[in-house]
C-alpha positions in Angstrom: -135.6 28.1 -128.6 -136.0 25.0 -126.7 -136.6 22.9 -129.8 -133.0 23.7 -131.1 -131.6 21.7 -127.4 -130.2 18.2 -127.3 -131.9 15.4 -124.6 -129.4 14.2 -121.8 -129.7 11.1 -124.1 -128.6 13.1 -127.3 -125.7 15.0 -125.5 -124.2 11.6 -124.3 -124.2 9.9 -127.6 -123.3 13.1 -129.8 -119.1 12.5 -129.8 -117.2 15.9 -128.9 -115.1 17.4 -131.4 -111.4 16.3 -131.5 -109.0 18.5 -130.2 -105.9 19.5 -132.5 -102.9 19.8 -130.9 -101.0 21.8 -133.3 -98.0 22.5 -131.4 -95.1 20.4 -129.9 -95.0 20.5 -125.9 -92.0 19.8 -123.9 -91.3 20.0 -120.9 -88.4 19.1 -118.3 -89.7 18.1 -114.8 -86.3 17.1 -113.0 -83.9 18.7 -112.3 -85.4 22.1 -111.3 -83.5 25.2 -112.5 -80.8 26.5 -110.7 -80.5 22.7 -108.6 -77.7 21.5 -108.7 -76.6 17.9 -109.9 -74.2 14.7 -109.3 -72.1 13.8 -112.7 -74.7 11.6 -113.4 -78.1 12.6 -113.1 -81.4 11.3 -115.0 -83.3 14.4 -116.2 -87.4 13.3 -116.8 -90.2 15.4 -118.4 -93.4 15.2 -120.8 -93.4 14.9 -124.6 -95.9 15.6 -127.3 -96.2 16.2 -130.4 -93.4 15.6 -132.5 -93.8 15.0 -136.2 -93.3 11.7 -137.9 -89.9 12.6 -139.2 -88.7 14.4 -136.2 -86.6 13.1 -133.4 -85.8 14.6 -130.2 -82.8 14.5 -127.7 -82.2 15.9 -124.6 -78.8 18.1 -124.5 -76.2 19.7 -121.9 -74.5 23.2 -123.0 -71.3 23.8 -121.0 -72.5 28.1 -119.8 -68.5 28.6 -119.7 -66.7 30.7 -121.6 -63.8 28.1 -120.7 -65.3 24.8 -122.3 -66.6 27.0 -125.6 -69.8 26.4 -124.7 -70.3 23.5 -126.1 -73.4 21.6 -126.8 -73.2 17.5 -125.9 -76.4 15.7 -126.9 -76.8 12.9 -124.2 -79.7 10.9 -126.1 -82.8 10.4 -128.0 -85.9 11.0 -125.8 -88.5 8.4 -126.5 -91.4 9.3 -124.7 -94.2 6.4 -123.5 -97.8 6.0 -124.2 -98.1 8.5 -121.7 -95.3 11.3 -122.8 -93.3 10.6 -119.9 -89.5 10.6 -121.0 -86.3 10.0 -118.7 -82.4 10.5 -120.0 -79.2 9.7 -118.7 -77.4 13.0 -118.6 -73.6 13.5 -117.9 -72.7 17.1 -116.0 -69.0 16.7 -115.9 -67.0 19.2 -114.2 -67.7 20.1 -110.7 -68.9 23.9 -110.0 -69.7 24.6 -113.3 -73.1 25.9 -114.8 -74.6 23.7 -117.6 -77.6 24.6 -119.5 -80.0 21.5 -120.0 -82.7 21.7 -122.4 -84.5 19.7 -125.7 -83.8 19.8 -129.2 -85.9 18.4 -132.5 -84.5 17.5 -135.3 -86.2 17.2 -138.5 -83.7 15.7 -141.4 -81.5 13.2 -141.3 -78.2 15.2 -141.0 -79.5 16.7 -138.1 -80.6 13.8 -136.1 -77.2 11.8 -137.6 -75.1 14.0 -135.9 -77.6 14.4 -133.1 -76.8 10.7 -132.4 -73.5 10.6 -133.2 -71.1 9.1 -130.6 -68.2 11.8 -131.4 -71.1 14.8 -131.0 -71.7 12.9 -127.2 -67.9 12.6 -126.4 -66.5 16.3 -127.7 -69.6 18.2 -128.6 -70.9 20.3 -130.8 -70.4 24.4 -131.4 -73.4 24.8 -132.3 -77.0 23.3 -133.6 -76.7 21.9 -137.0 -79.1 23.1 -139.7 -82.7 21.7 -139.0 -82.7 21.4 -135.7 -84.2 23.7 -133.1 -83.9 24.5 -129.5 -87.8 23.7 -127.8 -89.2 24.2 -124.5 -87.7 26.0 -121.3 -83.8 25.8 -120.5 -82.8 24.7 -117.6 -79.7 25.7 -115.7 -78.3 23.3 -113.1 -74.8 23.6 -111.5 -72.8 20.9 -111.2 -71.9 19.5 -107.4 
């Protein structure tokens, strides 16, 4: 029924409807998996999402059996206008496998000892209670 179609005119000034994003996307651009890495290397990705309350950090999980496979949080990501996020990460023994991926936290005991310099310097075991892993894991090996 032709009646029931909008003019060129119409179509241009009827506004599209919003889309939700209803799910957190992250994503790590650099490094690549399996690349491997200096000590210091600044890992970069995309954001979006995250909930007012939440906070995100980018982490390094020793893979070794030998280093307890610890997890060392290496900062809050705090994406631009764009999404676009880059961290300072520390890989520090040479010829070792480190897992690199994101975490959110969502209350305040998480992202305290998220942020905490002593969680950076020895690690943690594991993720404390309400905080999640999110995204892909990446595994880089340390030159």
């Amino acid at each position: 029924n032709d009646s029931n179609r909008l003019t060129l005119k119409e179509r241009k000034n009827t506004p599209l409807p919003m889309k939700i994003i209803d799910a957190m996307q992250f994503e790590i651009f650099s490094p690549k998996n399996n690349q491997s890495v200096q000590k210091i290397f600044y890992v970069s990705g995309k954001a979006f999402g995250l909930g007012a309350n939440e906070r995100s950090f980018l982490v390094v999980q020793s893979a070794a059996s030998k280093f307890g496979r610890r997890i060392y949080p290496q900062a809050l990501i705090s994406p631009d206008a764009l999404g676009s996020w880059s961290v300072r990460a520390i890989y520090a023994s040479k010829g070792y496998e480190y897992l690199t991926y994101i975490v959110v936290a969502s209350t305040e005991a998480a992202i305290d000892m998220l942020s905490s310099e002593s969680s950076r310097r020895d690690g943690i075991g594991e993720l404390p209670v309400g905080a999640r892993h999110v995204g892909a894991v990446i595994s880089v090996i340390r030159e």
